[in-house]
C-alpha positions in Angstrom: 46.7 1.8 23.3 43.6 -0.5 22.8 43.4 -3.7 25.5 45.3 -6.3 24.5 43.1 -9.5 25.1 44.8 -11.9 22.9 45.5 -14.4 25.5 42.2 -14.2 27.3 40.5 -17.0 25.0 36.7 -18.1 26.0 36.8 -21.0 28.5 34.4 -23.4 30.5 34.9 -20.8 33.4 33.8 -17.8 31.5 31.6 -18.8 28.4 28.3 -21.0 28.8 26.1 -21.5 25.6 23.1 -19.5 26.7 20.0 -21.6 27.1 16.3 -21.9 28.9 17.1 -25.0 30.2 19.3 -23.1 32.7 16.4 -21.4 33.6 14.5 -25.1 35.5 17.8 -26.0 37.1 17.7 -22.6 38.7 14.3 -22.3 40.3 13.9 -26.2 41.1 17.3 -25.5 43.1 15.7 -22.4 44.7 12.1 -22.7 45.1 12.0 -26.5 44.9 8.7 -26.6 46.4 6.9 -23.8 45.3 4.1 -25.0 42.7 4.7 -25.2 38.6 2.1 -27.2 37.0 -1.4 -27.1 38.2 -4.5 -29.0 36.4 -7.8 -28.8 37.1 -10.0 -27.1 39.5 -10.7 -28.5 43.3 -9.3 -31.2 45.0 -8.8 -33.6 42.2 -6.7 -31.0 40.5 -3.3 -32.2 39.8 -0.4 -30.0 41.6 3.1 -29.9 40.5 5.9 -28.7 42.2 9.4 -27.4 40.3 11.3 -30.0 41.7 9.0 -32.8 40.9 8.6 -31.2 37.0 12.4 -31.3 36.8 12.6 -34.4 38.0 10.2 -35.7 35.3 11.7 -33.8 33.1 15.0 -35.4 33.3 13.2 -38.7 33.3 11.7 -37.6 29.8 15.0 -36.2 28.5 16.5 -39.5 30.0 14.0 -42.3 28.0 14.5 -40.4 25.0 18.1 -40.8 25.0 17.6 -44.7 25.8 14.9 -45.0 23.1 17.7 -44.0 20.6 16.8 -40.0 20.0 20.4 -38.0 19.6 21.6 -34.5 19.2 19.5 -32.6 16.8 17.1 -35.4 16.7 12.8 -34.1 16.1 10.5 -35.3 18.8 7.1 -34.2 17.6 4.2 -32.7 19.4 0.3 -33.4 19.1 -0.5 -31.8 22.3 -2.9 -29.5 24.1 -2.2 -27.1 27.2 -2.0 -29.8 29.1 1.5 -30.4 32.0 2.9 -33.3 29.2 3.3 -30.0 26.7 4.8 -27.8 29.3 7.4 -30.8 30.7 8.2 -31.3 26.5 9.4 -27.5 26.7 12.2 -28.9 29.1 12.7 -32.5 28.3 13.0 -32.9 24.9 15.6 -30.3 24.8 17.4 -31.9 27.6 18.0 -34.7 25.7 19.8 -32.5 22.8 16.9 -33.0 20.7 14.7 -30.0 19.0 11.2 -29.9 20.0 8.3 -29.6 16.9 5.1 -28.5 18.3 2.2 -29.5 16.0 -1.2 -27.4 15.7 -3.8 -29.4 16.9 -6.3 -27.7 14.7 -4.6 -29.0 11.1 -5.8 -31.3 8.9 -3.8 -35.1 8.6 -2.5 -34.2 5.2 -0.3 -31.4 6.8 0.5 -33.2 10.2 2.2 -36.0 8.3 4.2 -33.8 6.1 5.3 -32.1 9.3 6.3 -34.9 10.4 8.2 -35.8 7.2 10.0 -32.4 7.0 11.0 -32.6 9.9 12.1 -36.0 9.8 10.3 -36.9 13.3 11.7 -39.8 15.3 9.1 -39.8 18.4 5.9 -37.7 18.4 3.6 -37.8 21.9 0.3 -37.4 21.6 -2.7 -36.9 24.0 -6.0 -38.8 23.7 -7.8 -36.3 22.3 -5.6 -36.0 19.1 -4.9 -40.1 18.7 -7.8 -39.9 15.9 -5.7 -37.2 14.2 -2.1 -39.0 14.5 -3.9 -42.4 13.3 -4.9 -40.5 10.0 -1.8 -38.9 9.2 0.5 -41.8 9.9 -0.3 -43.6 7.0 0.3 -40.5 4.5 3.7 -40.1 5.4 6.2 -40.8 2.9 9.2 -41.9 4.7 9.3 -45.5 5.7 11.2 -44.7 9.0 10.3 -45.7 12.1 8.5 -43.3 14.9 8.1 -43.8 18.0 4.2 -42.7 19.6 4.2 -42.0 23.3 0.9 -41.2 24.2 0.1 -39.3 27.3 -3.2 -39.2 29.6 -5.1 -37.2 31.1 -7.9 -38.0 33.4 -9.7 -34.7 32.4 -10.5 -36.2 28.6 -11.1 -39.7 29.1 -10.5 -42.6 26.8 -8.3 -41.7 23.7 -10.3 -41.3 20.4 -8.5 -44.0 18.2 -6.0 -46.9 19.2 -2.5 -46.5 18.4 0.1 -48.6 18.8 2.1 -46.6 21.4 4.1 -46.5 24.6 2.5 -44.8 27.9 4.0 -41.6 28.7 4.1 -42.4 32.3 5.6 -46.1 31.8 8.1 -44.0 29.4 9.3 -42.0 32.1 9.4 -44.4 35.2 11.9 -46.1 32.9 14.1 -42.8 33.1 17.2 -41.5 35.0 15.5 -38.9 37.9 18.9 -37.8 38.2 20.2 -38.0 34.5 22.5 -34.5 33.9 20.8 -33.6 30.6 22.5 -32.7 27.3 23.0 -29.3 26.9 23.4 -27.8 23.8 27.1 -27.5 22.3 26.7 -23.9 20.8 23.6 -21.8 21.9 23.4 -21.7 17.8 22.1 -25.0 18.2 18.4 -25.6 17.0 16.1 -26.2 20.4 12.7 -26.0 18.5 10.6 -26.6 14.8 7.6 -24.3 14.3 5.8 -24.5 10.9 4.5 -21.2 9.8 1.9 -20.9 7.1 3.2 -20.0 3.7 1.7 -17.7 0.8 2.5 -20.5 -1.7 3.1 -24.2 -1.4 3.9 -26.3 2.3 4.5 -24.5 5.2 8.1 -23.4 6.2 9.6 -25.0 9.0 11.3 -22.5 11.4 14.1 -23.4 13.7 14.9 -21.9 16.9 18.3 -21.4 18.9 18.6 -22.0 22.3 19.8 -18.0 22.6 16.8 -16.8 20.8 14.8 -18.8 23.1 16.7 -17.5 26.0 16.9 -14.1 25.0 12.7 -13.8 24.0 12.1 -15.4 27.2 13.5 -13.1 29.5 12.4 -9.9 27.1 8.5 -11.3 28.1 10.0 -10.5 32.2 11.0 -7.0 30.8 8.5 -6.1 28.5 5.5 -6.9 31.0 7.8 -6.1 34.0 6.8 -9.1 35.6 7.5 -10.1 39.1 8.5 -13.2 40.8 5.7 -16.6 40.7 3.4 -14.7 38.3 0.8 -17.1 37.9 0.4 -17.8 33.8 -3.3 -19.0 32.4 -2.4 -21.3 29.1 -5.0 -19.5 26.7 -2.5 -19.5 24.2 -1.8 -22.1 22.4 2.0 -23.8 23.3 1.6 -24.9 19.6 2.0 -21.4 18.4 5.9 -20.0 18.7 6.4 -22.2 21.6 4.1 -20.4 23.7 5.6 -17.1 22.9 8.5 -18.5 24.8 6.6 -18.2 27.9 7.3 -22.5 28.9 10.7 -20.5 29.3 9.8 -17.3 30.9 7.9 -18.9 33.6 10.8 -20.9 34.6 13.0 -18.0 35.1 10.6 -16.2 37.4 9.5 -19.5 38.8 5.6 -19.0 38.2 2.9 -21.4 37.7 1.5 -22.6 34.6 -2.1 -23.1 35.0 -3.0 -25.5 32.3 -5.9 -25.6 30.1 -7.1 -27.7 27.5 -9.9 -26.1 25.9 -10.7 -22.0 26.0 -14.0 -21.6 27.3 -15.0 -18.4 28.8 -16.6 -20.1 32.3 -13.6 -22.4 32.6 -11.2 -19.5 32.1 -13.1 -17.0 34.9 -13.5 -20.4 37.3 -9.3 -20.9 36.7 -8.7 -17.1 37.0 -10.4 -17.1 40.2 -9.3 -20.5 41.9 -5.5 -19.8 41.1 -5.3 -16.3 41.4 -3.9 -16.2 37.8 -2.2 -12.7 37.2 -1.3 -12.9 33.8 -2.4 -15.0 30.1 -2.3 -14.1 26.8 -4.3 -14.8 23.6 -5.6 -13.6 19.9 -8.1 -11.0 20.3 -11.3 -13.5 20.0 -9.8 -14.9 23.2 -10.4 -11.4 25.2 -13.2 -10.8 23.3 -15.1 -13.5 24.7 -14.0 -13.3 27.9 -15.3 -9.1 27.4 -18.4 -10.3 26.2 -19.2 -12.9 28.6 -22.3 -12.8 31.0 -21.7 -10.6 33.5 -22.5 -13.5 36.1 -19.0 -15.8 34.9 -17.2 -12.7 36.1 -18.5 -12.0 39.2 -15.6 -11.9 42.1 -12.9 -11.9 39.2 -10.1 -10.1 41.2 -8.0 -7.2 40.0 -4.8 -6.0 38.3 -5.1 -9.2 36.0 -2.4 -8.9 33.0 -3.9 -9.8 29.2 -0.9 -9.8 26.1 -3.1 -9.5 23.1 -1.5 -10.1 19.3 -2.7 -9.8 15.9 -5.2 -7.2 15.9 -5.0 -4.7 17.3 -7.9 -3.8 20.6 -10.5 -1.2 20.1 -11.7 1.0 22.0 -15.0 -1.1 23.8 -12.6 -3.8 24.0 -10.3 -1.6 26.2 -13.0 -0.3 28.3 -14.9 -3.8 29.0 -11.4 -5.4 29.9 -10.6 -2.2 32.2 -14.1 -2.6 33.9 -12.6 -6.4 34.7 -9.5 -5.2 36.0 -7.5 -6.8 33.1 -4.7 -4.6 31.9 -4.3 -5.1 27.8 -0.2 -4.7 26.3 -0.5 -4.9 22.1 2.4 -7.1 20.8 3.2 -7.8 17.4 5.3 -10.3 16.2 5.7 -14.1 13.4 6.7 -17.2 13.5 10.4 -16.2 12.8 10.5 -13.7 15.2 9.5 -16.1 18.4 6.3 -15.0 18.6 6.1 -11.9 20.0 9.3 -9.3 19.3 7.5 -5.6 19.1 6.0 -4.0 22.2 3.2 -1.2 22.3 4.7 0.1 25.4 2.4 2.3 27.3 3.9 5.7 28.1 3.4 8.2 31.3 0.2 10.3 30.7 -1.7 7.6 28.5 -3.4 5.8 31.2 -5.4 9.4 31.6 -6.1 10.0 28.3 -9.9 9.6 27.2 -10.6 5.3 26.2 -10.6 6.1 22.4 -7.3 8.0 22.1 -5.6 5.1 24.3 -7.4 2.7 22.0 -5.6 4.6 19.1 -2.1 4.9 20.6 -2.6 1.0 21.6 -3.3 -0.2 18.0 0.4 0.2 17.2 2.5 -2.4 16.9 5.1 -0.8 18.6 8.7 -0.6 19.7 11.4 -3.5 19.8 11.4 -6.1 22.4 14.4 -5.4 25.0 16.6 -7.5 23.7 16.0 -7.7 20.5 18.5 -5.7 18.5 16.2 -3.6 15.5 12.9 -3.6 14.5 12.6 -0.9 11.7 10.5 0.5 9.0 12.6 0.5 5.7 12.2 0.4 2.3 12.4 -2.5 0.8 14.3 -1.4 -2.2 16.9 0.7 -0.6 16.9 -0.8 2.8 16.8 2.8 4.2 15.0 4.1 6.8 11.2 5.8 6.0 10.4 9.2 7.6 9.3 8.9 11.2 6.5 10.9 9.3 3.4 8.4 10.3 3.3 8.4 6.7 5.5 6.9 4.2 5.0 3.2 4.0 7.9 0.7 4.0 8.2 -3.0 5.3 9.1 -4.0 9.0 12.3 -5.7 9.2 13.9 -7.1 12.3 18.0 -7.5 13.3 18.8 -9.4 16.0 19.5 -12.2 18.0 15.3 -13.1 18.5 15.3 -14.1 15.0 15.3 -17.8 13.5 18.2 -19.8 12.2 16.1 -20.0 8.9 13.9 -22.4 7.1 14.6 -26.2 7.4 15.6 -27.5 4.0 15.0 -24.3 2.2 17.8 -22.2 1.7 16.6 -20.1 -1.3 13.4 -18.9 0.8 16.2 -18.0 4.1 18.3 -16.4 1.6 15.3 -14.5 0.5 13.8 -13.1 4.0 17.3 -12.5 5.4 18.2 -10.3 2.2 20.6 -7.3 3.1 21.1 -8.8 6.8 17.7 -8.0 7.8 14.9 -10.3 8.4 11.7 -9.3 6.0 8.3 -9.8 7.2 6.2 -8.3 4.6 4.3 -6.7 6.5 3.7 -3.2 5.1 4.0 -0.3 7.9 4.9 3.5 8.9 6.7 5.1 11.8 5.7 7.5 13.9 7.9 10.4 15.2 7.8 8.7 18.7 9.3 5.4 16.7 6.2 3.5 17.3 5.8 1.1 14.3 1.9 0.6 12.9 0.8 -2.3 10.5 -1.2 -0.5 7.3 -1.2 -3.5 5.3 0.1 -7.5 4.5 2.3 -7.7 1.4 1.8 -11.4 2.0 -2.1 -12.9 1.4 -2.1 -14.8 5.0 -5.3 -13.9 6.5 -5.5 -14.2 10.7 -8.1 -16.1 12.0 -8.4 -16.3 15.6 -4.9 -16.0 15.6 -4.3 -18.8 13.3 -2.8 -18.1 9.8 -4.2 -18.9 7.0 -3.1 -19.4 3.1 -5.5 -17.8 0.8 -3.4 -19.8 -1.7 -3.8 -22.9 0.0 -7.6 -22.1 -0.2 -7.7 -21.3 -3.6 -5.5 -24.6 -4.6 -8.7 -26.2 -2.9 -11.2 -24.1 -4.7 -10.0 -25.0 -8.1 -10.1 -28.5 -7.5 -13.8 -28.2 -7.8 -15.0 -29.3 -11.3 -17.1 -26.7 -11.7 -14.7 -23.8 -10.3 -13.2 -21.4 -13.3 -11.6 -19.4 -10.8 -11.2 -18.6 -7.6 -9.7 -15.8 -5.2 -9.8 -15.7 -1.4 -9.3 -12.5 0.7 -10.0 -11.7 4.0 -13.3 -10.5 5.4 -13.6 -8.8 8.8 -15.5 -10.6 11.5 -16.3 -9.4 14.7 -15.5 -12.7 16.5 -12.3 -13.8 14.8 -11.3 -11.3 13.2 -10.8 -12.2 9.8 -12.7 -15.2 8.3 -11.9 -16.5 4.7 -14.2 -15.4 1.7 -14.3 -16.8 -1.3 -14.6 -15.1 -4.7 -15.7 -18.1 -7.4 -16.3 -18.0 -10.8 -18.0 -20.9 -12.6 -17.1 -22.6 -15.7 -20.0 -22.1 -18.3 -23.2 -23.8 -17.7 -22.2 -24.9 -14.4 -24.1 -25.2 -11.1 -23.4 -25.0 -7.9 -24.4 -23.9 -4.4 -22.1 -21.9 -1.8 -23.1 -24.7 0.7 -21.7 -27.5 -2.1 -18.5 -25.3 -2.3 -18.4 -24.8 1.5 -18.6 -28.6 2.0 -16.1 -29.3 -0.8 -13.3 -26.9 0.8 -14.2 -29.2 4.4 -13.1 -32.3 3.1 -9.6 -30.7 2.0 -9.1 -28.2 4.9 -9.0 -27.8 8.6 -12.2 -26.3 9.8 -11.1 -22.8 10.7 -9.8 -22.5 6.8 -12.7 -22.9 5.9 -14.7 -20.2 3.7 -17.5 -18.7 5.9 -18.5 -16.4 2.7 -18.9 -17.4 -1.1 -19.4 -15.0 -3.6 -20.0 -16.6 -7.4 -20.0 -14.2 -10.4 -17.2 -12.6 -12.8 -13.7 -12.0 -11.1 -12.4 -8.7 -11.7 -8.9 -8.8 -13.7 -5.9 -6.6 -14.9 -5.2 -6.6 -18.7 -3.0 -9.5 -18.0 -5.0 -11.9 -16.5 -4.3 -11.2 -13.1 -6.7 -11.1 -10.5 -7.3 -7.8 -8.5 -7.6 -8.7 -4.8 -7.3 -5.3 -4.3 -10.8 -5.0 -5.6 -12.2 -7.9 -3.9 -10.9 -6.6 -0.4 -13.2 -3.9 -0.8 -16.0 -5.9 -1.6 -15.5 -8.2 1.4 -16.7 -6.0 4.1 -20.0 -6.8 2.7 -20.7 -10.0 2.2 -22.9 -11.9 4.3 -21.1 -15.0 6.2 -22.4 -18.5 5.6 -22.7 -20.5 9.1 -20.1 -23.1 8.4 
């Protein structure tokens, strides 16, 4: 007869909504003075033990609470890689609120309807980004108040425009060292906002749960089967998926984040070499530059350094300059919805001897599932069935499972739509191998990765044809050996009209963030189906040779 467990209900004793936040108490109990936050290089570097960060976490979690911010509440983010960033991870959660992180590198117009979307109540800022947050405030549409807490940072100097805000440091001396935190009710609850670009209209906001969080966090222990106090190099951007969810692994195996504000190849070696940093991770212009560097900013660069690499995937010269640094590469693959990073090109026994180009073609597959995340297929996306293992037959990735968003905030129809059949659609275009490894073949959706930001074409081409003298306009990616991909433009004037690429160029920089940007413009006659319809198809091919304009 099957158990009968009927009167064994759930209970306080036996069922704890899972959560990172667990993950701080835990290592500031146990290693209270081993080092989490370090800033800086020499003696004026600032040092951070996990018992002081909780301490001022609480303290954040604490003043938020007293400045009025409740359960499910947004507290906004205009931050770099700086310890304020990594302490938000903690605090804002703490204080049962959901943390938005805001990319640095937009443009006002999108920061304040982020802001609006998400229906912000506080938003800290550093110095360098004041000048941003004072342009965007006024082009919000809702009349509420926010509260700007502005942090410091003795690194950047004297903010770049006054705001009227409260100092981060005077915010927390006013909070409880000891206060308990609010943990969240049902690890269903959201803990984070990320906006992902969209192939049409205004970004998608994409909530987290504290058990996604959780979950992707400890997957970056398995995946990278990382030991205890790894010592993590910021080159990513905490803006993008939360880090990856690394805020959150590092607690758990009680590492050290070494901060950075601006990626620089000297500053990275000098940091890698002053801390002992064991593993970072970054878009592939970030190892690229750090591969191409003078030989003299690596010199005494010690060994057995871990790199996580996204996006695209690393070739073969990549691979070898990174093995003659001692930095092991891992290919990941992942979105926005998916916490970052949720597919694993997990080397297998035998590769490691294999001559640099075959590795380099067994690395540039996106993969196999994270550990704990529960399916990442190939299907069709008609039938919902499985392709071949063939290496062949195209279908669309789709993940199942527990790392996977809650949805988009405030729009139901575009959830309903990516969650269709119970599996999560990416639209990314791929095959499987007979080993299971999943490879990328081509983007269903027109977002083009620069750098490892994405990037609308749309929302390019809704600049382009603002221009009075634009008929019409199409924008596909071109491949760039320093980011990439790079926007190009395909134009077509409207009869008898003149302009130059560097008029159209300096049009699209008034109305976008610098990296979307056009770095090619192409005018003449667009090619069209019978309908009307533009053939990017065509105009993909005709990227790979078109000269970049220095933008």
């Amino acid at each position: 007869m099957p158990i009968d467990d009927r009167n064994l209900p759930r209970c306080e004793a036996n069922h704890v909504p899972l959560t990172p936040l667990s993950f701080l108490d835990r290592t500031a109990e146990l290693y209270p003075d081993r080092l989490a936050i370090v800033h800086g290089l020499g003696e004026t570097a600032l040092r951070q033990t996990w018992n002081e960060t909780r301490i001022r976490c609480r303290r954040l979690a604490s003043a938020l609470r007293q400045a009025g911010i409740d359960r499910q509440d947004t507290v906004a983010a205009l931050l770099p890689n700086t310890p304020p960033m990594v302490e938000a991870h903690f605090g804002v959660p703490m204080a049962g609120a959901v943390l938005n992180t805001l990319n640095t590198r937009l443009d006002p117009e999108a920061i304040a309807f982020m802001l609006d979307h998400g229906e912000a109540r506080a938003v800290l800022v550093d110095p360098e980004f004041a000048a941003l947050l004072a342009r965007a405030l006024p082009l919000r549409q809702r009349s509420d108040p926010l509260l700007v807490i502005q942090t410091q940072d003795a690194g950047f100097g004297a903010p770049t425009a006054v705001l009227e805000a409260v100092d981060y440091e005077a915010f927390l001396a006013g909070g409880d060292p000891d206060f308990a935190g609010v943990m969240p009710l049902d690890e269903w609850d959201a803990i984070a906002l990320n906006y992902t670009s969209g192939t049409t209209g205004n970004p998608k906001g994409v909530l987290y749960h504290h058990r996604g969080a959780a979950l992707n966090a400890l997957s970056n222990i398995l995946e990278w089967d990382m030991p205890k106090h790894p010592v993590y190099l910021w080159t990513l951007p905490l803006f993008h998926c939360n880090g990856w969810c690394f805020p959150w692994t590092l607690a758990a195996r009680a590492g050290v984040n070494v901060c950075l504000r601006r990626v620089e190849a000297a500053t990275v070696f000098d940091l890698m070499r002053a801390h002992r940093v064991t593993h970072y991770c970054g878009a592939p212009i970030v190892h690229a530059m750090l591969a191409n560097a003078p030989e003299a900013l690596k010199a005494g660069l010690q060994r057995g350094i871990r790199g996580m690499v996204a996006a695209s995937a690393p070739p073969a010269a990549l691979l070898e300059a990174m093995e003659r640094m001692g930095i092991e590469l891992t290919h990941v693959y992942g979105l926005t919805e998916v916490y970052g990073p949720a597919t694993v090109c997990a080397p297998q026994a035998g590769w490691a001897e294999l001559p640099v180009e075959e590795r380099a073609r067994l690395n540039a597959r996106q993969g196999v599932r994270y550990h704990l995340q529960h399916e990442a297929r190939v299907l069709d996306p008609d039938t919902l069935q499985p392709v071949p293992w063939d290496g062949e037959t195209m279908g669309e990735i789709m993940f199942r499972g527990n790392i996977v968003m809650k949805g988009y905030l405030k729009n139901p129809q575009a959830t309903a739509q990516a969650f269709a059949g119970g599996w999560f659609h990416t639209g990314d275009l791929a095959v499987q191998y007979p080993d299971g490894y999943i490879k990328i073949k081509d983007r269903s959706k027109d977002i083009i990765i620069s750098g490892g930001e994405n990037i609308s074409s749309i929302e390019v081409e809704d600049v382009l044809y603002r221009h009075p003298a634009v008929q019409a306009a199409a924008v596909v990616a071109k491949p760039d050996p320093r980011w990439g991909e790079t926007p190009c433009a395909f134009v077509e004037l409207k009869d008898g009209a003149d302009v130059t690429a560097e008029a159209i160029i300096a049009h699209c920089r008034a109305h976008l963030a610098g990296f979307k940007v056009p770095r090619a413009v192409v005018f003449g006659e667009l090619p069209k189906t019978s309908t009307g319809k533009i053939q990017k198809f065509e105009l993909r091919k005709r990227a790979g040779s078109v000269q970049a304009i220095d933008v």
